[in-house]
C-alpha positions as CSV (number, residue, x, y, z in Angstrom):
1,X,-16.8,-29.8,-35.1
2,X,-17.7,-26.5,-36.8
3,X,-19.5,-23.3,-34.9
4,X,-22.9,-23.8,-35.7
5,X,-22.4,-27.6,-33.7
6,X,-20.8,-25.5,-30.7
7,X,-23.3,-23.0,-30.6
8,X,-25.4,-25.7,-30.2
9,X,-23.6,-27.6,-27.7
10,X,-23.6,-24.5,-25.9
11,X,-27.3,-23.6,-25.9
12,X,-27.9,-26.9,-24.4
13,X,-25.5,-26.3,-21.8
14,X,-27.6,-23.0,-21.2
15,X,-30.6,-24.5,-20.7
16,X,-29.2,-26.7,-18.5
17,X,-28.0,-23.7,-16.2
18,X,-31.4,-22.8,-16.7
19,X,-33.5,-25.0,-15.5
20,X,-30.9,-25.7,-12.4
21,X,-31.3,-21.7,-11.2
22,X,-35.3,-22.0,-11.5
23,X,-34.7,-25.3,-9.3
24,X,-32.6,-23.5,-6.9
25,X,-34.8,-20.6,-6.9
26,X,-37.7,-22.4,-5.9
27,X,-36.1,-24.8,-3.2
28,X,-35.0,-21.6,-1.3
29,X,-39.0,-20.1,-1.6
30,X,-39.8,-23.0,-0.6
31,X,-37.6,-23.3,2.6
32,X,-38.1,-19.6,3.7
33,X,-41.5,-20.5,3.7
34,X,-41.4,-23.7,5.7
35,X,-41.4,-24.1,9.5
36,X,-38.3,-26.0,9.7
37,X,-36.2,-22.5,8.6
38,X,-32.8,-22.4,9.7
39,X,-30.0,-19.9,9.1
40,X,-27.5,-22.9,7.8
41,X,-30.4,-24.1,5.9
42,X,-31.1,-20.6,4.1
43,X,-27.0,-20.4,3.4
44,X,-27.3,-23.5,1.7
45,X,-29.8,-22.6,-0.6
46,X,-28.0,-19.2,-1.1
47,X,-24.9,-20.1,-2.2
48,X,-26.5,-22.9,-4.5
49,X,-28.9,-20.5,-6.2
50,X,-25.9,-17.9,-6.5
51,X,-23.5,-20.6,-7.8
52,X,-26.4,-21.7,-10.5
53,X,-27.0,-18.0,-11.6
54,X,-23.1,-17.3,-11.9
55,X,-23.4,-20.8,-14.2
56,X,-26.0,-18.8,-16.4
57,X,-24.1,-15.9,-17.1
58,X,-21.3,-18.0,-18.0
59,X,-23.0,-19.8,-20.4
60,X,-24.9,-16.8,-21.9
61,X,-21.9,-15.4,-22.4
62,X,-20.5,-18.4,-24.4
63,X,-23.4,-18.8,-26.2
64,X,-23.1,-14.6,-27.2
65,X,-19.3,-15.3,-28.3
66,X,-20.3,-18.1,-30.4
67,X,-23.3,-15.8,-32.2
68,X,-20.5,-13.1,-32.5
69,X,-17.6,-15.5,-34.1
70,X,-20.3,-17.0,-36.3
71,X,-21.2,-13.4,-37.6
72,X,-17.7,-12.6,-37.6
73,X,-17.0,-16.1,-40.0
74,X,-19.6,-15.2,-42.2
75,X,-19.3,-11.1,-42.6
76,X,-15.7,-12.9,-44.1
77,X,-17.4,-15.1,-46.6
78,X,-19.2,-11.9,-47.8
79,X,-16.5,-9.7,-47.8
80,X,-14.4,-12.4,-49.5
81,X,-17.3,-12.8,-52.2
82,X,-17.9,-9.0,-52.9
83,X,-13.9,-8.9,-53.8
84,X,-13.1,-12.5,-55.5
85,X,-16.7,-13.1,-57.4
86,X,-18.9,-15.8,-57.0
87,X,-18.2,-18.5,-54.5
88,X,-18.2,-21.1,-57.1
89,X,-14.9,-19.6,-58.2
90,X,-13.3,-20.4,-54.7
91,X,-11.8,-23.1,-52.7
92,X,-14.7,-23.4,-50.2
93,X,-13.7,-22.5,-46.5
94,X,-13.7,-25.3,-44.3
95,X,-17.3,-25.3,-42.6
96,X,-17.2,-23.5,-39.8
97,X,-14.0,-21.9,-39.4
98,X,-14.0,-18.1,-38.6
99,X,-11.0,-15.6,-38.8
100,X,-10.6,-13.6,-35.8
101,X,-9.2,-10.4,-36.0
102,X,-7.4,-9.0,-33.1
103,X,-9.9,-9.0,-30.2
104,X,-8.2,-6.8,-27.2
105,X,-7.5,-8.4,-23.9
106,X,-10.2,-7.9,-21.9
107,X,-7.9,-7.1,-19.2
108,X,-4.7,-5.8,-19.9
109,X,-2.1,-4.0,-17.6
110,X,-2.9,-0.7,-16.8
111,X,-6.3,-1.2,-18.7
112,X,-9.7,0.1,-18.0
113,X,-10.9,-2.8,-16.1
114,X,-9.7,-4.4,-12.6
115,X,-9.7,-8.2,-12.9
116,X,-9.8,-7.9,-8.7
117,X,-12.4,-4.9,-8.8
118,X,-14.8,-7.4,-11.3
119,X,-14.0,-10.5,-8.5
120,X,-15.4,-8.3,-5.5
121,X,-17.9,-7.2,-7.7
122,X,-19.2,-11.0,-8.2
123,X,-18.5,-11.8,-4.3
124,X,-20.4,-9.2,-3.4
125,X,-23.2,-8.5,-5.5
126,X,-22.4,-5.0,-6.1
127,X,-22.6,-2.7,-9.5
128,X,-23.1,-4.0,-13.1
129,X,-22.6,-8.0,-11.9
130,X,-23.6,-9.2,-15.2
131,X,-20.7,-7.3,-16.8
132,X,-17.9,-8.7,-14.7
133,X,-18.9,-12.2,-14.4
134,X,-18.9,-11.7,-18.9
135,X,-15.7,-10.2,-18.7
136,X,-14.1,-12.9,-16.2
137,X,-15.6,-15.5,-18.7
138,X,-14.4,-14.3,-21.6
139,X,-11.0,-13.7,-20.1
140,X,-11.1,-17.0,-19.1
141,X,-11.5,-18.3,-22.6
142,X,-8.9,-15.8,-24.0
143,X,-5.9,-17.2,-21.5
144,X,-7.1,-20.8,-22.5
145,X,-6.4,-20.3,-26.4
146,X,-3.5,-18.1,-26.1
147,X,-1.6,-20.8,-23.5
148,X,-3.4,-24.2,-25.8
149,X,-5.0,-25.4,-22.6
150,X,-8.8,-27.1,-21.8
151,X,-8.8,-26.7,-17.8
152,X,-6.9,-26.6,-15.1
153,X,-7.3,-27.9,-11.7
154,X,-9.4,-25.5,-9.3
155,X,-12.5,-25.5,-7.7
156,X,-16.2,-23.9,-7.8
157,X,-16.1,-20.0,-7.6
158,X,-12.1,-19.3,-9.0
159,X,-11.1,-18.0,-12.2
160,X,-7.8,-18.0,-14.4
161,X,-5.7,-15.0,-14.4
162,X,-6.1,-12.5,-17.2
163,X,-3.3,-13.0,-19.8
164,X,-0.5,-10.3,-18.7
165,X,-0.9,-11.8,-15.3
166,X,-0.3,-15.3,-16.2
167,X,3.1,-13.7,-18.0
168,X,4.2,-12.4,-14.9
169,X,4.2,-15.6,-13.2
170,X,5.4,-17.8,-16.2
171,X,7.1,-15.4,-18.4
172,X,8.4,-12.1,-16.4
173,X,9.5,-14.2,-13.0
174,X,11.7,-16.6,-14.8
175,X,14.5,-14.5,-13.2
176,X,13.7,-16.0,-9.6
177,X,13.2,-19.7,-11.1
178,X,16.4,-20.1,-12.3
179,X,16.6,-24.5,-12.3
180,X,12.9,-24.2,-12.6
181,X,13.2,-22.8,-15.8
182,X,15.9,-24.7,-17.2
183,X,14.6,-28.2,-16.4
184,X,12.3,-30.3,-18.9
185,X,8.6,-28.4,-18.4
186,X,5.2,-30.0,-19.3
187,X,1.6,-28.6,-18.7
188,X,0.7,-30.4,-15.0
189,X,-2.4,-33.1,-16.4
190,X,-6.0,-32.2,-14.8
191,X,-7.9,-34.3,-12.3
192,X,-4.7,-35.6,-10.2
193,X,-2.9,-35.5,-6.9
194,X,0.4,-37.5,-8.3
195,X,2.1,-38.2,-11.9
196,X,3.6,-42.3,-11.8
197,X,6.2,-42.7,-14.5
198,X,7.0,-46.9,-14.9
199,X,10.9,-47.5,-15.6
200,X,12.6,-50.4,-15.8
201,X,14.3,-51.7,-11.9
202,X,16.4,-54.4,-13.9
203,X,16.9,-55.0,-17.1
204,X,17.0,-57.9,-20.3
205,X,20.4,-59.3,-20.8
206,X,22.1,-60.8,-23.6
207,X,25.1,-63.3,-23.4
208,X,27.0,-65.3,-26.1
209,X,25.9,-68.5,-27.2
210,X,27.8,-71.5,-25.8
211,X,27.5,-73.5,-28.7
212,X,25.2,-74.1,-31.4
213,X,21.9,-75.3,-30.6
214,X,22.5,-74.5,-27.2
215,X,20.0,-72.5,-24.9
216,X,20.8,-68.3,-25.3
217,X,20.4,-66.0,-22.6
218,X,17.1,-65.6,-20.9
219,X,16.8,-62.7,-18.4
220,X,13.2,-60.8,-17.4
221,X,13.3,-57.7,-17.1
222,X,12.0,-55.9,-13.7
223,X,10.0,-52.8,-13.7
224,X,8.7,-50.2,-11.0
225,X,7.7,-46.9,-11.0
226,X,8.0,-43.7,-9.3
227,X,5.6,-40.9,-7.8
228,X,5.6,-37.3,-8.4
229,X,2.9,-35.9,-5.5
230,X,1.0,-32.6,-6.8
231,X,1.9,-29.9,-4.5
232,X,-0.2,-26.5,-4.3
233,X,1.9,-23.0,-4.0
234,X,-0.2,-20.5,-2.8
235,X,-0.8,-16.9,-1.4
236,X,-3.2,-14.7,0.1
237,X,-3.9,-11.2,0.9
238,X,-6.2,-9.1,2.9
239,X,-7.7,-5.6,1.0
240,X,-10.1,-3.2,1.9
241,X,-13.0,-2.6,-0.1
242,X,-12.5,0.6,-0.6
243,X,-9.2,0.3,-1.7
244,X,-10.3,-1.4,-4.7
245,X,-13.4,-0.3,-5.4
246,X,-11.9,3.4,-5.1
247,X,-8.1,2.9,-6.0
248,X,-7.6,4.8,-9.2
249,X,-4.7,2.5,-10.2
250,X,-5.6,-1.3,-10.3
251,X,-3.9,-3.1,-7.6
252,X,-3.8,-6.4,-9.9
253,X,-0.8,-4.6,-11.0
254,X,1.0,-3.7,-7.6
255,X,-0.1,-7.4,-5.7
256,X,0.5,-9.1,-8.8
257,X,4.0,-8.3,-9.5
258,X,5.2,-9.1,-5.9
259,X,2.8,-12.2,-5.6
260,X,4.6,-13.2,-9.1
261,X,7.8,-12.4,-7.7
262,X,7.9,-14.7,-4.7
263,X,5.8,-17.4,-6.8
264,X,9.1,-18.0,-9.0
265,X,11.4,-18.0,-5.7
266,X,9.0,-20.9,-3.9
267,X,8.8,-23.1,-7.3
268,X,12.7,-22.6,-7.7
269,X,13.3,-23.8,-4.1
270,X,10.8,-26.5,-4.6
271,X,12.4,-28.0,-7.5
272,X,15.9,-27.2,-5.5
273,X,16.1,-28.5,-1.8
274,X,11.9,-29.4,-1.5
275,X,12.4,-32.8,0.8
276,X,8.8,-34.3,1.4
277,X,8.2,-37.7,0.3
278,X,7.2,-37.7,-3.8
279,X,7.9,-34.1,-3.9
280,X,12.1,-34.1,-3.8
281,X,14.4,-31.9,-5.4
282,X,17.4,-31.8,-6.8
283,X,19.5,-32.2,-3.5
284,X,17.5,-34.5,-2.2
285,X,16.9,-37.4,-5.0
286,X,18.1,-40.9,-3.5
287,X,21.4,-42.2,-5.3
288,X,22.5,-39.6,-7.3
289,X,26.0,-39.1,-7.7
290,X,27.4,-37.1,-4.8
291,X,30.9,-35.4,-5.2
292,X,32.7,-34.5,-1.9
293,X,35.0,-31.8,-2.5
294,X,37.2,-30.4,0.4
295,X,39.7,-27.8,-1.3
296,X,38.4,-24.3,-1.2
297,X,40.7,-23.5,-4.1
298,X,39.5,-22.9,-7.5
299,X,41.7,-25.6,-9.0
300,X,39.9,-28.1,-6.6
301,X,36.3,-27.1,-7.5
302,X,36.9,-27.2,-11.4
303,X,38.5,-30.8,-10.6
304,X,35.2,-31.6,-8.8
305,X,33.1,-30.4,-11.6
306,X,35.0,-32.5,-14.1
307,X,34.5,-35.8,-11.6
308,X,30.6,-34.7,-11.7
309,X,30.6,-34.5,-15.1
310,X,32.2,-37.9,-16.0
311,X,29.8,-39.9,-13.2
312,X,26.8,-38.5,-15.4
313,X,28.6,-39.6,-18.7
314,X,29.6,-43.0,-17.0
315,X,26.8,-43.7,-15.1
316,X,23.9,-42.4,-16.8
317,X,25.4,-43.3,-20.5
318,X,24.3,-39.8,-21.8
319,X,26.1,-36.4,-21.3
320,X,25.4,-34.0,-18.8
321,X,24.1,-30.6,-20.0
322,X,23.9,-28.0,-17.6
323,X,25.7,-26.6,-14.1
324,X,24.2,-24.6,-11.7
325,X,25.8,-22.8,-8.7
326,X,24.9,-19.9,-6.3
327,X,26.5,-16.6,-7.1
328,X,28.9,-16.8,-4.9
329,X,30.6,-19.6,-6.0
330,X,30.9,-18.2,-9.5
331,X,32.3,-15.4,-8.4
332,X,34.8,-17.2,-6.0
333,X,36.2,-19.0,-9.5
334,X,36.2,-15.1,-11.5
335,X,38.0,-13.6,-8.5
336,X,40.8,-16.9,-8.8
337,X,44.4,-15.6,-10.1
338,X,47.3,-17.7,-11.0
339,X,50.3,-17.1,-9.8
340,X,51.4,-14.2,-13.1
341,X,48.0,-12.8,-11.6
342,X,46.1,-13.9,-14.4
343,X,42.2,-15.1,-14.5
344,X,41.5,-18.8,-14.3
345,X,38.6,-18.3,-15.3
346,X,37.5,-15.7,-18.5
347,X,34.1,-15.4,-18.5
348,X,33.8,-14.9,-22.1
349,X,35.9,-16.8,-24.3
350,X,37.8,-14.7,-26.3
351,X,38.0,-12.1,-23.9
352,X,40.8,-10.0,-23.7
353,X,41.1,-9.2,-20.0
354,X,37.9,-11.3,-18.7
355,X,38.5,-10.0,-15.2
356,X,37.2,-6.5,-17.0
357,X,34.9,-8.0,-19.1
358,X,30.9,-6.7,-18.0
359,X,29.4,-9.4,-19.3
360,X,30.4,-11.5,-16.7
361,X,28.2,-9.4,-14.2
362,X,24.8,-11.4,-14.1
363,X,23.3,-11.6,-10.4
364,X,21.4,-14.8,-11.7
365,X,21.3,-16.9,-15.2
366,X,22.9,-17.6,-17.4
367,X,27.3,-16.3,-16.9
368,X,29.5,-18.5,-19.3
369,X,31.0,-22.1,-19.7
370,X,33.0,-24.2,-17.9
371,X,34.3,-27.2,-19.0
372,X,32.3,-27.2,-22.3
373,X,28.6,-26.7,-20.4
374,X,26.6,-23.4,-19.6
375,X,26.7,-22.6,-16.4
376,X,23.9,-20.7,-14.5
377,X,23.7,-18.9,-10.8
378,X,20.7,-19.2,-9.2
379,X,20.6,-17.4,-5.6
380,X,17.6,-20.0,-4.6
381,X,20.5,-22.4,-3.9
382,X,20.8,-23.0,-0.2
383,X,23.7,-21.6,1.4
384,X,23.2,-23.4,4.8
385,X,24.3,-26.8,4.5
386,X,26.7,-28.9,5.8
387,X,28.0,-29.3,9.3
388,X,28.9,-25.7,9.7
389,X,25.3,-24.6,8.4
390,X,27.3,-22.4,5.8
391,X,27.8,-24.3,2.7
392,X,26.5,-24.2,-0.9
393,X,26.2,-26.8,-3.6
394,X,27.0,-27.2,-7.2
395,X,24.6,-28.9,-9.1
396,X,25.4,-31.0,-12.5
397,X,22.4,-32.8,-14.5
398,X,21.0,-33.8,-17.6
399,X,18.0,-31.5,-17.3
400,X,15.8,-33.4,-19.8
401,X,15.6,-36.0,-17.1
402,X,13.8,-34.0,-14.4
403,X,10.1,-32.8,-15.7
404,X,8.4,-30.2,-13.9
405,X,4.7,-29.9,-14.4
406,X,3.5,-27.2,-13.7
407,X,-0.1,-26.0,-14.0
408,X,-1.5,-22.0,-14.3
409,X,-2.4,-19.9,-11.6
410,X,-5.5,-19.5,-10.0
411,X,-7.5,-16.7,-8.2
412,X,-10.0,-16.6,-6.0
413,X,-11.6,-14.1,-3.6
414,X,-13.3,-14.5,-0.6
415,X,-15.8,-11.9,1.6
416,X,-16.7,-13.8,4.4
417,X,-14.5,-14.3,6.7
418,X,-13.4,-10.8,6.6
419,X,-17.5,-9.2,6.0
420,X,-17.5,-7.4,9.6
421,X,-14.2,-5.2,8.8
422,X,-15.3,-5.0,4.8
423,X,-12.3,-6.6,3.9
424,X,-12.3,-9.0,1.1
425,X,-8.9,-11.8,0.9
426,X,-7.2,-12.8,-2.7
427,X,-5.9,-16.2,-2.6
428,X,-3.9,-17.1,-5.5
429,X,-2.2,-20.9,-5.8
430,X,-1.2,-22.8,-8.6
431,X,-0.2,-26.5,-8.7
432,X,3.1,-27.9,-9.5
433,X,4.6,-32.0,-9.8
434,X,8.2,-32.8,-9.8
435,X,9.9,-35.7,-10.9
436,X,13.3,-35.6,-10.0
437,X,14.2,-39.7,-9.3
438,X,13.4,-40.7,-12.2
439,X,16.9,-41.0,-13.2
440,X,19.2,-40.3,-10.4
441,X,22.5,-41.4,-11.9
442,X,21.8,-38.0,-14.3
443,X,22.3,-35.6,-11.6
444,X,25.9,-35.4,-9.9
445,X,26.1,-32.2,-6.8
446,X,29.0,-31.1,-5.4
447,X,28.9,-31.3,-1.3
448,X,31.3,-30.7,1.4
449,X,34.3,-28.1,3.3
450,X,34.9,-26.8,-0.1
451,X,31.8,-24.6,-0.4
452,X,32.5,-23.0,2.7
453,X,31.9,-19.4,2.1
454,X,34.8,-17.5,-0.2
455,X,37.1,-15.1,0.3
456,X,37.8,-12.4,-1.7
C-alpha cells in the first residue's frame, strides 16, 4: 500500500471523527436544552463529545504526517532528478516509498517537552490542547515503528510512553529482571486475557514387527494444552498541578526512573516465585525436577548442581543452559577454600588468584561458569523458604522453554478523583503472560537445609 492509499485511508478515517464530534456536539445541545437534564446525563455527553474531539486531532494529525512524508518522498525524487538526470535514466522508486531523515524524538529525556505536562494539559483542557494531543500522537506513532509494533492492549484515553521511557523499562531496568531477561521473550499478542500453547500428553509409539505381514504398532497420540493468564503490573502516583505545570525539570524523568526501577523487580519476581493459577513461575511449575540438597558445603551444592543438570539432560532430552542463584549463594561457593586454602571456585577461568580477581564482583548478572553453564545472581530470588523461612534456591533450566510475553507500558492520567485538592494521578501498567509448564522436566531447582543462609 503506497502513501497516497494511506493518506487516503486516513482522510476517511477523519471524516469519520468528524461527523461523530458534530453528532456528539449536537446530542449534548440538545440534552442541556431538554427538561429531562440531569448532571449524569450532561457527564455523559461530555466525556463523549471530548473523547470524539480528542479522535479528531488524532486523525488530523495523521492525516498532516502523511501530507509531510509525501512531500518529504517527493522533494527526494526531485533532488534525485536535479543530480542523476532524467528519471528515464533511473531504476524507478517503488511507488510510494519516502526516505525519512532523522526526525527528533518528540520527547526526549531532558527535552523541551513534558510527556506528563502534555497529559494534564489534555485532561484538563488547559494551554495549547491542540499541540499536546499532536505531540502525544505523533509520539505514539514514533515508539510503534522504532519497537515494529501495531497496538497494544489499553483502553480509551491512554497513550504509549515516549521512546527513552519505554528504554528505561525494557532496556535500562534489565538489571532488576535478571531471569526475566534471560528467558525466551515474545511481544505479548493484542486482544487477550490468556496465551494456550497445545502439546502433546502422550505420545505415537513405534514397536518391532512380529513377523512379516503381521499388524505394526498402532498407538494415538494424546494432546492437551496449557494456559498462560495475562496479568497487569501496574503503578500510580499522586502530583500536584503545580508541580508539573511549574517544575522546571520534567518529572517524567524523576517518576519514570523509579517507576522503571520497581517495574523490572515485580516482572522478575513474577516470572520467579508468582503462584496464581496460569500465572506460575519458576518455583512453582508442577513436576519439574526438584533437587533436595542438605550439605551446606560447597562440595555438596556443586554435586547438586551436577544432579540438576543431568535430570534436564535425561529427562527433558535437550541440555540445560543457564543457572541462576541469589548472591549469596555465589558468594558462599567464592568464599569456599580447600584444605591448601585454595579457591574452589575461580571465577574467571584462567585466573591467576580468582579469590583477587575484580571481575568476580557483580551484585547481579551475569559472574562466570560452573560446570560448563553461565551462571547469573539475581537478588529477586526469594530468600525465605523452607521450614526455617530462611532459604534460597538454585535454579537450572533450558530458558528457551519458558516464554515471557510481555507487552509495552502504558500511561494514563486521571483529574477526577483528585479535582478538589488539584491533584492529578499517573497510572502506568503494562501487561505480561508467562508460560513456564510448558515443559517442566526443563527446569531442575535446588531446595532444602543446604541453602540455609552462609557463613563467611
Amino acid at each position: 500500500m503506497n502513501l497516497a492509499q494511506l493518506r487516503a485511508q486516513a482522510q476517511a478515517r477523519l471524516e469519520s471523527a468528524q461527523a461523530r464530534l458534530r453528532v456528539a456536539e449536537d446530542e449534548l445541545t440538545s440534552l442541556r436544552q431538554s427538561t429531562d437534564l440531569t448532571v449524569e446525563g450532561v457527564t455523559a455527553a461530555r466525556e463523549a463529545r471530548d473523547a470524539a474531539r480528542v479522535l479528531v486531532t488524532s486523525n488530523e494529525a495523521e492525516v498532516r504526517d502523511l501530507d509531510a512524508d509525501i512531500a518529504a518522498a517527493e522533494a527526494d525524487d526531485q533532488a534525485q532528478r536535479d543530480t542523476t538526470g532524467p528519471a528515464d535514466t533511473r531504476a524507478p522508486r517503488p511507488e510510494g516509498v519516502a526516505r525519512i531523515t532523522s526526525e527528533p524524538e518528540v520527547y526526549r529525556k531532558g527535552g523541551q517537552h513534558s510527556y506528563f505536562r502534555d497529559q494534564v494539559a489534555q485532561q484538563l483542557g488547559r494551554g495549547d490542547v491542540r499541540a499536546a494531543v499532536e505531540r502525544m500522537t505523533r509520539n505514539d506513532k514514533q515508539v510503534m515503528e522504532a519497537r515494529a509494533l501495531t497496538t497494544v492492549d489499553g483502553a480509551g484515553g491512554d497513550f504509549v510512553p515516549p521512546l527513552w521511557m519505554v528504554s528505561e523499562f525494557v532496556e535500562l531496568a534489565r538489571a532488576g529482571r535478571i531471569v526475566a531477561d534471560n528467558v525466551r521473550q515474545l511481544a505479548l499478542p493484542t486482544g487477550t486475557d490468556s496465551i494456550n500453547l497445545p502439546r502433546l500428553a502422550t505420545g505415537t509409539a513405534v514397536a518391532e514387527q512380529a513377523t512379516q505381514n503381521t499388524a505394526v504398532q498402532n498407538t494415538d497420540a494424546t494432546t492437551s494444552s496449557v494456559t498462560a493468564a495475562v496479568a497487569t503490573i501496574a503503578g500510580q502516583q499522586v502530583v500536584s498541578v503545580q508541580l508539573l505545570e511549574q517544575s522546571p525539570i520534567n518529572m517524567d524523568d524523576v517518576l519514570l526512573a523509579d517507576l522503571a526501577a520497581d517495574y523490572a523487580i515485580k516482572l522478575d519476581t513474577f516470572v520467579i516465585n508468582n503462584n496464581a493459577a496460569n500465572k506460575v513461575g519458576l518455583l512453582n511449575v508442577s513436576g519439574i525436577n526438584a533437587v533436595a540438597i542438605t550439605a551446606t558445603t560447597a562440595t555438596g551444592l556443586y554435586a547438586a548442581i551436577a544432579n540438576g543438570i543431568q535430570l534436564i539432560n535425561t529427562n527433558r532430552f535437550m541440555p540445560a543452559t543457564k543457572i541462576f542463584m541469589h548472591p549469596r549463594r555465589w558468594a558462599s561457593l567464592l568464599a569456599a577454600v580447600d584444605t591448601a586454602g585454595r579457591p574452589l571456585v575461580v571465577p574467571h577461568a584462567g585466573a591467576f588468584n580468582g579469590m583477587a580477581d575484580p571481575g568476580s564482583n557483580v551484585a547481579q548478572g551475569f559472574v562466570g561458569t560452573l560446570q560448563g553453564l553461565p551462571v547469573f545472581v539475581d537478588p529477586n530470588i526469594p530468600t525465605n523458604l523452607g521450614a526455617s523461612t530462611n532459604e534460597d534456591r538454585v535454579i537450572i533450566a533450558r530458558t528457551d522453554d519458558t516464554i515471557l510475553y510481555e507487552g509495552t507500558p502504558r500511561s494514563e492520567v486521571f483529574r477526577e478523583p483528585l479535582a478538589a485538592q488539584l491533584s492529578v494521578l499517573l497510572r502506568f501498567y503494562n501487561y505480561a503472560a508467562l508460560h513456564a509448564s510448558r515443559l517442566p522436566k526443563s527446569i531442575s531447582v535446588l531446595a532444602g537445609v543446604g541453602l540455609v543462609p552462609p557463613t563467611f
